[in-house]
N, CA, C and O of each residue as an XYZ file, in Angstrom:
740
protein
N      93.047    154.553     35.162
C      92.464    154.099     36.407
C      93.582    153.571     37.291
O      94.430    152.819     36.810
N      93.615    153.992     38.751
C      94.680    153.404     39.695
C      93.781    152.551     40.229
O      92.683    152.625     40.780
N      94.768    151.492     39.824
C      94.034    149.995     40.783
C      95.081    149.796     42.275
O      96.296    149.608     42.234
N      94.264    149.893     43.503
C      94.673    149.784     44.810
C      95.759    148.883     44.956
O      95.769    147.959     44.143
N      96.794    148.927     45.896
C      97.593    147.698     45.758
C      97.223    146.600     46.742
O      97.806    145.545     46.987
N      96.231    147.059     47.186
C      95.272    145.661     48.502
C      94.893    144.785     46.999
O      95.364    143.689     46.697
N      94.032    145.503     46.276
C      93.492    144.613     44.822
C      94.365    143.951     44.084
O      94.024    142.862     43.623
N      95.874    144.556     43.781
C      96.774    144.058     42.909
C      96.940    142.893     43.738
O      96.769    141.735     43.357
N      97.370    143.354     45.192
C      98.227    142.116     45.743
C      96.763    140.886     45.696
O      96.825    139.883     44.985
N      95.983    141.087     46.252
C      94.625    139.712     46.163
C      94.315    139.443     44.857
O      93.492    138.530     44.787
N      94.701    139.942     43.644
C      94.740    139.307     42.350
C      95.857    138.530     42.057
O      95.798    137.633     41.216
N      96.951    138.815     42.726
C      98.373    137.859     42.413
C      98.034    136.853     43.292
O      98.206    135.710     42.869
N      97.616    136.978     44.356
C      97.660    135.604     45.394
C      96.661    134.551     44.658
O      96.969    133.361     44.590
N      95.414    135.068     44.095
C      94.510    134.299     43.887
C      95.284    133.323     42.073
O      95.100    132.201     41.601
N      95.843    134.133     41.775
C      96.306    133.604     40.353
C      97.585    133.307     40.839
O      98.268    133.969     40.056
N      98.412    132.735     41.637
C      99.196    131.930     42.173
C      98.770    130.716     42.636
O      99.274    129.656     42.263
N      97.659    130.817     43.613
C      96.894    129.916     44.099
C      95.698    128.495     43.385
O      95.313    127.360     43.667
N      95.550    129.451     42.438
C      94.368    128.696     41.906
C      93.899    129.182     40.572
O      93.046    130.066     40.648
N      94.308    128.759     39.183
C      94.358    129.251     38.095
C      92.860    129.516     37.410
O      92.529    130.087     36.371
N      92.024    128.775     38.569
C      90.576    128.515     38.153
C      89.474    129.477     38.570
O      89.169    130.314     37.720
N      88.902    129.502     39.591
C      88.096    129.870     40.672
C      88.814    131.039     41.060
O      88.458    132.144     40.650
N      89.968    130.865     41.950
C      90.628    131.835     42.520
C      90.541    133.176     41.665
O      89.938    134.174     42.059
N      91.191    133.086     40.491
C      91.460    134.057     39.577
C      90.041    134.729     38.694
O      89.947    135.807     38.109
N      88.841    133.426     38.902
C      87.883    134.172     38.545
C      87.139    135.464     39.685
O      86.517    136.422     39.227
N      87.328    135.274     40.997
C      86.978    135.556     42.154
C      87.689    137.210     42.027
O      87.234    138.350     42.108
N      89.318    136.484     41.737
C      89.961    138.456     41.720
C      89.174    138.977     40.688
O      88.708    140.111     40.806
N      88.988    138.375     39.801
C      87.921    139.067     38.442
C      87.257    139.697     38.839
O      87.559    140.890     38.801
N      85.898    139.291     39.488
C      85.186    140.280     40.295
C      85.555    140.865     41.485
O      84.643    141.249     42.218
N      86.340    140.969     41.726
C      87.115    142.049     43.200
C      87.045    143.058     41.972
O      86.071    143.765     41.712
N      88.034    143.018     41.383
C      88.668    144.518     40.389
C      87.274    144.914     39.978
O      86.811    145.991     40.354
N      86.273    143.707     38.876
C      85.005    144.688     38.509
C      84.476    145.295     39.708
O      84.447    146.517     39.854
N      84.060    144.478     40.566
C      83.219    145.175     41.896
C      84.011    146.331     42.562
O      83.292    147.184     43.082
N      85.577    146.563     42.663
C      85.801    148.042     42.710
C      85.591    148.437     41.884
O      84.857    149.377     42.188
N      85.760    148.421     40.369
C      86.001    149.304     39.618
C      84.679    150.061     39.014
O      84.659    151.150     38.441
N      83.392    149.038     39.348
C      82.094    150.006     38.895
C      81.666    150.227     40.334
O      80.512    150.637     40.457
N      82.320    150.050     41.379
C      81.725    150.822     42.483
C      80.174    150.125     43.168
O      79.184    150.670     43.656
N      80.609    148.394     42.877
C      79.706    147.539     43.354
C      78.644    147.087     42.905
O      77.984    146.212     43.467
N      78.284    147.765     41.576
C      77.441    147.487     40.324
C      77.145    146.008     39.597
O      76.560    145.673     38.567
N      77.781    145.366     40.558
C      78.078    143.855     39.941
C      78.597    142.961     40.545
O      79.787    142.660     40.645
N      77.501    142.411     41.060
C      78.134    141.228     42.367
C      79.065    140.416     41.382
O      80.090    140.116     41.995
N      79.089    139.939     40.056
C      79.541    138.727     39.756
C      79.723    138.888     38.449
O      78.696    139.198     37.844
N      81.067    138.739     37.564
C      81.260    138.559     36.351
C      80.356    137.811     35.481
O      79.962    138.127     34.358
N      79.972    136.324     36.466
C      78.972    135.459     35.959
C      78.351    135.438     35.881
O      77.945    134.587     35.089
N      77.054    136.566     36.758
C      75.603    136.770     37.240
C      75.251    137.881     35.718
O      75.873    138.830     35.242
N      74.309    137.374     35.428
C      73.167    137.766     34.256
C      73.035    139.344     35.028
O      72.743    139.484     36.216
N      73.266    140.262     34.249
C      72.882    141.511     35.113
C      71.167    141.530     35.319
O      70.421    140.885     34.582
N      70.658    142.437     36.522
C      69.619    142.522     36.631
C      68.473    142.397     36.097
O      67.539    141.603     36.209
N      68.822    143.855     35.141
C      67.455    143.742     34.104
C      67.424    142.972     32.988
O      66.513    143.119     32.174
N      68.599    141.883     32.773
C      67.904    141.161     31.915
C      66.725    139.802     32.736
O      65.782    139.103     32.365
N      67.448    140.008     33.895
C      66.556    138.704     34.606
C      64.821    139.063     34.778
O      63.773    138.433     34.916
N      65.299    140.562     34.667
C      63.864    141.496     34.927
C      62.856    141.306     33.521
O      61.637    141.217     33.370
N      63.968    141.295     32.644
C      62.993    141.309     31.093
C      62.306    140.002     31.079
O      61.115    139.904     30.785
N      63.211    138.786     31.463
C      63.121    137.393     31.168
C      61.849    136.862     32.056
O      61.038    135.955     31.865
N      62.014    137.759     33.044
C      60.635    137.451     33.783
C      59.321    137.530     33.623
O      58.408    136.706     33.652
N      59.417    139.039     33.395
C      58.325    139.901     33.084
C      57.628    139.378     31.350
O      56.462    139.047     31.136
N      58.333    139.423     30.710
C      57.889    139.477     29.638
C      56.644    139.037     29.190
O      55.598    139.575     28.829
N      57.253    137.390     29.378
C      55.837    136.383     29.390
C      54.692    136.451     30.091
O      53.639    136.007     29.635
N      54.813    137.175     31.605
C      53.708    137.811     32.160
C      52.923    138.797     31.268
O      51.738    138.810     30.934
N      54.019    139.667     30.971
C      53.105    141.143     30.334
C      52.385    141.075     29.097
O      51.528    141.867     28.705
N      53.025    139.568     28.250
C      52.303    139.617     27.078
C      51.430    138.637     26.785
O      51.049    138.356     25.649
N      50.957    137.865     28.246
C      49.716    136.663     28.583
C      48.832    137.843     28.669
O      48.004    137.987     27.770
N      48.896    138.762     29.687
C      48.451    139.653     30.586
C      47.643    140.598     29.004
O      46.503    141.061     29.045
N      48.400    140.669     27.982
C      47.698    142.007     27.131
C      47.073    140.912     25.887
O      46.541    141.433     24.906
N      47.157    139.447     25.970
C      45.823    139.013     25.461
C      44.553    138.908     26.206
O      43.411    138.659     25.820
N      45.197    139.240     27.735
C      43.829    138.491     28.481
C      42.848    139.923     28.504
O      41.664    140.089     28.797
N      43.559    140.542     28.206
C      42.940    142.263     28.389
C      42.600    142.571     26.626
O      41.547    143.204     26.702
N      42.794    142.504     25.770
C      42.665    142.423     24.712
C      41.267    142.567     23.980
O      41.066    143.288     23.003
N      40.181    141.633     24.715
C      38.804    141.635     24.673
C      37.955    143.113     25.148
O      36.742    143.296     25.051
N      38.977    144.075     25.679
C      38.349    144.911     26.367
C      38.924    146.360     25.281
O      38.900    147.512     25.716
N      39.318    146.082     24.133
C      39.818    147.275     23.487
C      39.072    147.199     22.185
O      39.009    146.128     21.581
N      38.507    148.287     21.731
C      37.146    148.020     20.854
C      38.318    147.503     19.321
O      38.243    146.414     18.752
N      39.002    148.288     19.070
C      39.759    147.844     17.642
C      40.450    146.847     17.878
O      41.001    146.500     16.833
N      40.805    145.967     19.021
C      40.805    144.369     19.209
C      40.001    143.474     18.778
O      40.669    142.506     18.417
N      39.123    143.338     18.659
C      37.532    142.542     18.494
C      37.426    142.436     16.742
O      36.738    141.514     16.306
N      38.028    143.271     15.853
C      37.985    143.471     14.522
C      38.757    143.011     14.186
O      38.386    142.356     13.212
N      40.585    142.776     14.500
C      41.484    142.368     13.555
C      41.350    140.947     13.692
O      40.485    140.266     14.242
N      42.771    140.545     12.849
C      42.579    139.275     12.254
C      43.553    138.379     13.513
O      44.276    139.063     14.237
N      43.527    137.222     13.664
C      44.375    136.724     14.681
C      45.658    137.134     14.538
O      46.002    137.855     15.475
N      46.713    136.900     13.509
C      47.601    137.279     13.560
C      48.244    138.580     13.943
O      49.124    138.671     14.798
N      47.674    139.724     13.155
C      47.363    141.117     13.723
C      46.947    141.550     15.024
O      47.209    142.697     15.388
N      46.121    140.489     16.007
C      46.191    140.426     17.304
C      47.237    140.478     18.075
O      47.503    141.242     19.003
N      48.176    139.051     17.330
C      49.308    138.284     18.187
C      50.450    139.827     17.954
O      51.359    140.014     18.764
N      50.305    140.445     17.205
C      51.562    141.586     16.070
C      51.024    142.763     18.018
O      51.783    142.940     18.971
N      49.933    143.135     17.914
C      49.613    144.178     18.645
C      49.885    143.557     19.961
O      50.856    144.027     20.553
N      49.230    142.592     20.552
C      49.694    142.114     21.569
C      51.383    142.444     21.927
O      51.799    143.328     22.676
N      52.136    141.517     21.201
C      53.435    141.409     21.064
C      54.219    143.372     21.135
O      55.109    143.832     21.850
N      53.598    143.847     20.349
C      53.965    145.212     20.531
C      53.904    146.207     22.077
O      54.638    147.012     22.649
N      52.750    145.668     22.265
C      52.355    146.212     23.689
C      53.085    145.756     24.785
O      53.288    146.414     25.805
N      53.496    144.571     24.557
C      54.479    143.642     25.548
C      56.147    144.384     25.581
O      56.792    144.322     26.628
N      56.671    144.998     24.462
C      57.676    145.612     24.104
C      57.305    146.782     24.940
O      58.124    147.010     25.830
N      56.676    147.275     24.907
C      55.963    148.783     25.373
C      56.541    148.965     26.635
O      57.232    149.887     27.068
N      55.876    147.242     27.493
C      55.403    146.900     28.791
C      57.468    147.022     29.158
O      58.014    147.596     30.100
N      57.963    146.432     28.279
C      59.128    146.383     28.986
C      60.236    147.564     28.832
O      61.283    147.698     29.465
N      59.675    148.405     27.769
C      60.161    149.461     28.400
C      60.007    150.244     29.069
O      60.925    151.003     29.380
N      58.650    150.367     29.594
C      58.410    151.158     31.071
C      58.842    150.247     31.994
O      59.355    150.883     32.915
N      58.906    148.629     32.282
C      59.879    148.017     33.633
C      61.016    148.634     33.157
O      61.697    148.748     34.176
N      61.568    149.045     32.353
C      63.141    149.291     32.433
C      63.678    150.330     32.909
O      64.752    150.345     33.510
N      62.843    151.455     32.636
C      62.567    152.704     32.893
C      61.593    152.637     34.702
O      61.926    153.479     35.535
N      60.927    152.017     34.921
C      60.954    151.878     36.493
C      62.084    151.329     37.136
O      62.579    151.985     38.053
N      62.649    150.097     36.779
C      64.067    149.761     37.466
C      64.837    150.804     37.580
O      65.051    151.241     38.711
N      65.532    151.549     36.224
C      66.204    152.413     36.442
C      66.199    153.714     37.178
O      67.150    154.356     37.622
N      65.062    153.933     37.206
C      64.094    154.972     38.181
C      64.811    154.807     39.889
O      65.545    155.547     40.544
N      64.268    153.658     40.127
C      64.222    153.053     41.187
C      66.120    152.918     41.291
O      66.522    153.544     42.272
N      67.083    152.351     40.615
C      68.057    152.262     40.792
C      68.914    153.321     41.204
O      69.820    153.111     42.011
N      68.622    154.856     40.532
C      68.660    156.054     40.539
C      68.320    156.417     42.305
O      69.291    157.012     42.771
N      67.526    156.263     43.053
C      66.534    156.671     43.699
C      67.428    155.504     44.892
O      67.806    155.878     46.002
N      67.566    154.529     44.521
C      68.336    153.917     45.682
C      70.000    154.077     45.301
O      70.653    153.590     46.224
N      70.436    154.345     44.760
C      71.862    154.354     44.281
C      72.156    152.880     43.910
O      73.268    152.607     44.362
N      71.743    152.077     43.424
C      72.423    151.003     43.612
C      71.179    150.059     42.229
O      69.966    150.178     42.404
N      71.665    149.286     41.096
C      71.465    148.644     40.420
C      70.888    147.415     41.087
O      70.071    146.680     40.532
N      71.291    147.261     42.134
C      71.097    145.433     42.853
C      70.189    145.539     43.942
O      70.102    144.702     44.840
N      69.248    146.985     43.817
C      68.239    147.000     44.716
C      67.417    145.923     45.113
O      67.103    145.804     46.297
N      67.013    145.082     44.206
C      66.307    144.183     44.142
C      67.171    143.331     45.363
O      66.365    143.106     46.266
N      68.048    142.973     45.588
C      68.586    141.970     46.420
C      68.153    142.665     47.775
O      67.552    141.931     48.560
N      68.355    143.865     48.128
C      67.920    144.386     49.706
C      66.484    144.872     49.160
O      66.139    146.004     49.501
N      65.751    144.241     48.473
C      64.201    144.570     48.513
C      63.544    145.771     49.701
O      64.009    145.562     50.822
N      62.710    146.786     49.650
C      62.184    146.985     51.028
C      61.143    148.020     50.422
O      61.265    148.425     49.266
N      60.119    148.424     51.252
C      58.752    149.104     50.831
C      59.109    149.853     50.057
O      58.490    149.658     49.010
N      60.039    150.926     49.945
C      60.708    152.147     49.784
C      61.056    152.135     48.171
O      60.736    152.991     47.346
N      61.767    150.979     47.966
C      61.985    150.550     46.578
C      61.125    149.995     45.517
O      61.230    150.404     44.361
N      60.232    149.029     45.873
C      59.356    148.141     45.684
C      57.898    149.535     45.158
O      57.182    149.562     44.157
N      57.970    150.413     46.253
C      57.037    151.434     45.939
C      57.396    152.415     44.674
O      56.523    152.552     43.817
N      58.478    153.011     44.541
C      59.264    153.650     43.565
C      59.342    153.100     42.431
O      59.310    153.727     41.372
N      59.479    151.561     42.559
C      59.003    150.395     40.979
C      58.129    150.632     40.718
O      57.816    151.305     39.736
N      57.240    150.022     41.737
C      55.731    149.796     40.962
C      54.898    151.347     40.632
O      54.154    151.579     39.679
N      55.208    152.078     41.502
C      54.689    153.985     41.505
C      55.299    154.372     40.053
O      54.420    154.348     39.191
N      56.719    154.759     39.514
C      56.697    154.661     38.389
C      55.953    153.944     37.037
O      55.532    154.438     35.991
N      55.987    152.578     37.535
C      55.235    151.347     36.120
C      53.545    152.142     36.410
O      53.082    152.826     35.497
N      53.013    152.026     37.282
C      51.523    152.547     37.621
C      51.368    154.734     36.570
O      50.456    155.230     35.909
N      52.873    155.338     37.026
C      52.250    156.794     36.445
C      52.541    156.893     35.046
O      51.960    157.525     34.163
N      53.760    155.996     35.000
C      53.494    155.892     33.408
C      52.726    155.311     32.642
O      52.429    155.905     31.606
N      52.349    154.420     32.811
C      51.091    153.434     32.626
C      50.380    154.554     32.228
O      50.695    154.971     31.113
N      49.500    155.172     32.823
C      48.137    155.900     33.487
C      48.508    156.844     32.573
O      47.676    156.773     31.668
N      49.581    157.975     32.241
C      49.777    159.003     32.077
C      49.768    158.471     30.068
O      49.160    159.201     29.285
N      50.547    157.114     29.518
C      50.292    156.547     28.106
C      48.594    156.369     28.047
O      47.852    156.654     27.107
N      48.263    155.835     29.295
C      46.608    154.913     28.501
C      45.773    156.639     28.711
O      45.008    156.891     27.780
N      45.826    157.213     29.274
C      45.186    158.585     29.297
C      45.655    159.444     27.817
O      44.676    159.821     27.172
N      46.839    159.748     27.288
C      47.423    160.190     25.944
C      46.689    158.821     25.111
O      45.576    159.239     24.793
N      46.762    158.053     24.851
C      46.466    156.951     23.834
C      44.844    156.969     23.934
O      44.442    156.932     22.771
N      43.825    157.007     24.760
C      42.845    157.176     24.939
C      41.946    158.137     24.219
O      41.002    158.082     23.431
N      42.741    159.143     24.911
C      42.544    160.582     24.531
C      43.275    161.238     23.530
O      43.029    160.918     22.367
N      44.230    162.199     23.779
C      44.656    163.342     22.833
C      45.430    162.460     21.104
O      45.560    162.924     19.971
N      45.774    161.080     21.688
C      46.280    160.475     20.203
C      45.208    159.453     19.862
O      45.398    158.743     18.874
N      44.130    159.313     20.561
C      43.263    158.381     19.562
C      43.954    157.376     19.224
O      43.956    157.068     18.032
N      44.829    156.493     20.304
C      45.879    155.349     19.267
C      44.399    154.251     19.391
O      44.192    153.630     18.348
N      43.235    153.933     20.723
C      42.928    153.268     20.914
C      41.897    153.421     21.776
O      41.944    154.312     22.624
N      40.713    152.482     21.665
C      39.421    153.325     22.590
C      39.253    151.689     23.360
O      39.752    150.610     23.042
N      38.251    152.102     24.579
C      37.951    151.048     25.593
C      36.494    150.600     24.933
O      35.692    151.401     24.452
N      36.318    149.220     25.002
C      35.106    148.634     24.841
C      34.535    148.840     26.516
O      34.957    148.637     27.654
N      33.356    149.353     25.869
C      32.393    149.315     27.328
C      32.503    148.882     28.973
O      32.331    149.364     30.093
N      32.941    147.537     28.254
C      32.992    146.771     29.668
C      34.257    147.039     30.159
O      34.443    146.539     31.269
N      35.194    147.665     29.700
C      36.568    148.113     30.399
C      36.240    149.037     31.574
O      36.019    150.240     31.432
N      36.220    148.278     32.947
C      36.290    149.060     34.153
C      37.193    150.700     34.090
O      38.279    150.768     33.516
N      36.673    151.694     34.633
C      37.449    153.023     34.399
C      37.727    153.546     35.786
O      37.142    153.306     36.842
N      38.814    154.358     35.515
C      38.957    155.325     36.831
C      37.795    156.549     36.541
O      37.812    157.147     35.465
N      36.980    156.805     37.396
C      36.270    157.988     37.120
C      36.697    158.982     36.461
O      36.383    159.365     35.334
N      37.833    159.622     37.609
C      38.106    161.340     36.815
C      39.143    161.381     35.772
O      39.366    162.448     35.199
N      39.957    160.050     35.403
C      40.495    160.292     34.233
C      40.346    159.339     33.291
O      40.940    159.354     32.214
N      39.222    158.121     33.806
C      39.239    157.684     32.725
C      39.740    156.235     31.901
O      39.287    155.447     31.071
N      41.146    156.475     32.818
C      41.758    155.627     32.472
C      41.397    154.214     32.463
O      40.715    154.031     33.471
N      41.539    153.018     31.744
C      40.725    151.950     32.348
C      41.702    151.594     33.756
O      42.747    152.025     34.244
N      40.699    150.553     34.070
C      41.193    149.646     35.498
C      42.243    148.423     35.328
O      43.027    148.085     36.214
N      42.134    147.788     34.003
C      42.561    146.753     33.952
C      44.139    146.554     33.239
O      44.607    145.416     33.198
N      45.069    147.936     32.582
C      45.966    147.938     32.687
C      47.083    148.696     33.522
O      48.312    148.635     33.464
N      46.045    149.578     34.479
C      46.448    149.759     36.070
C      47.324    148.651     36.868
O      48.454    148.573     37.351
N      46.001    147.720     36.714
C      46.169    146.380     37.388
C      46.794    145.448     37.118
O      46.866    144.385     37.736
N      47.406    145.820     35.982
C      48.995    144.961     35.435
C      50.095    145.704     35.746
O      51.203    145.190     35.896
N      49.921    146.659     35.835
C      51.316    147.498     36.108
C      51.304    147.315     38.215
O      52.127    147.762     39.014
N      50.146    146.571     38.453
C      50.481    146.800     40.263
C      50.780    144.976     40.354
O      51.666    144.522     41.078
N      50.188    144.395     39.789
C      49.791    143.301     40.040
C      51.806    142.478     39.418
O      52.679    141.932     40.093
N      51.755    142.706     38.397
C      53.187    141.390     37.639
C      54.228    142.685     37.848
O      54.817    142.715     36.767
N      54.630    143.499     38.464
C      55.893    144.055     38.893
C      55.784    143.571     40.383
O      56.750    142.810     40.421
N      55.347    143.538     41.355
C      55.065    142.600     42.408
C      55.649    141.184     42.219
O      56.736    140.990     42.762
N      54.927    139.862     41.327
C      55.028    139.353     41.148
C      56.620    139.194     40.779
O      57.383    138.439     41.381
N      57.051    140.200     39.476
C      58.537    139.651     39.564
C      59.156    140.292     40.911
O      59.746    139.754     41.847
N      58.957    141.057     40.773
C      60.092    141.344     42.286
C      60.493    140.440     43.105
O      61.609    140.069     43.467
N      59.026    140.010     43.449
C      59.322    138.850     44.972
C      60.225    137.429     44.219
O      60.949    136.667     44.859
N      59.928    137.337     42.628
C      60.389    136.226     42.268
C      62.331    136.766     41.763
O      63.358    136.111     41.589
N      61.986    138.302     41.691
C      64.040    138.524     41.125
C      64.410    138.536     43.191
O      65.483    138.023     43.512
N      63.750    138.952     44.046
C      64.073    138.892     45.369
C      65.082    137.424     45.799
O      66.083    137.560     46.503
N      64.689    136.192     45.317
C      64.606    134.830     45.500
C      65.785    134.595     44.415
O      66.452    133.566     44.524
N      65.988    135.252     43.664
C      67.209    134.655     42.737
C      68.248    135.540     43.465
O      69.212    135.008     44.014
N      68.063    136.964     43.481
C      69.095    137.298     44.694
C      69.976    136.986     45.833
O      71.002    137.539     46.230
N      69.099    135.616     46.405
C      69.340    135.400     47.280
C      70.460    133.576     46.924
O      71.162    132.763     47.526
N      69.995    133.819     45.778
C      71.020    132.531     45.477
C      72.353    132.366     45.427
O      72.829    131.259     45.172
């Protein structure tokens, strides 16, 4: 890799200057050229873990509160609840990861979240929503992983229920506007 000599020379000044701060600062000059802006900050938690840390606890309140609505829910034992719950929550975060990256793809840029705008925000949540829809339709149907108790609101023509739709529109929203606000810190 050729490192610029604008970069060399603002890494010597800063580690002349200031053995502390300064030199952490050229740190991220060189990363921020060298992945091509992928990383505001040596120090900053990359994205998607702030994304996991967020989401998580949402997605796996969210699949006890829905839980009552899945007929082989109602039979197991509590613990075996907390096991399936907990599994589904894993599930949940690998489709956010797989929408971020979607979305990161689609904007060029990992740190979308900081310039938030319809465009992106739609491409998140539009991914988390077809994958969603496209698992609870296979799991429903052709794999039998799991059937709807009655009262699970449905989409007519496929079926799908309503109420883990409405997690995939509802807590990717929610974090966004809340990773939007750490962005800005």
């Amino acid at each position: 890799m050729v490192i610029p000599e604008k970069v060399k020379q603002a890494y010597r000044k800063s580690v002349r200057l200031d053995h502390g701060q300064g030199a952490r600062c050229a740190c991220n000059l060189l990363i921020r050229w060298g992945s091509r802006s992928f990383m505001l900050n040596k120090d900053r938690i990359p994205p998607e873990i702030d994304l996991l840390i967020m989401s998580f606890p949402m997605h796996f309140t969210w699949e006890f509160l829905q839980a009552p609505l899945f007929l082989n829910m109602q039979t197991v034992t509590h613990l075996e609840g907390i096991r399936t719950c907990f599994q589904a929550a894993l599930g949940d975060m690998v489709i956010i990861l797989a929408a971020f990256w979607v979305t990161a793809l689609v904007m060029r840029t990992r740190l979308w979240v900081a310039q938030l705008n319809s465009w992106s925000a739609g491409v998140f949540v539009g991914t988390g929503l077809v994958t969603t829809a496209v698992i609870e339709f296979l799991s429903t149907g052709t794999f039998a992983r799991w059937t709807y108790d009655p009262n699970m609101p449905r989409i007519p023509l496929i079926g799908t229920g309503l109420v883990p739709l409405l997690q995939w529109l509802l807590i990717p929203l929610l974090v966004l506007w809340y990773l939007r606000r750490l962005s800005k810190q």
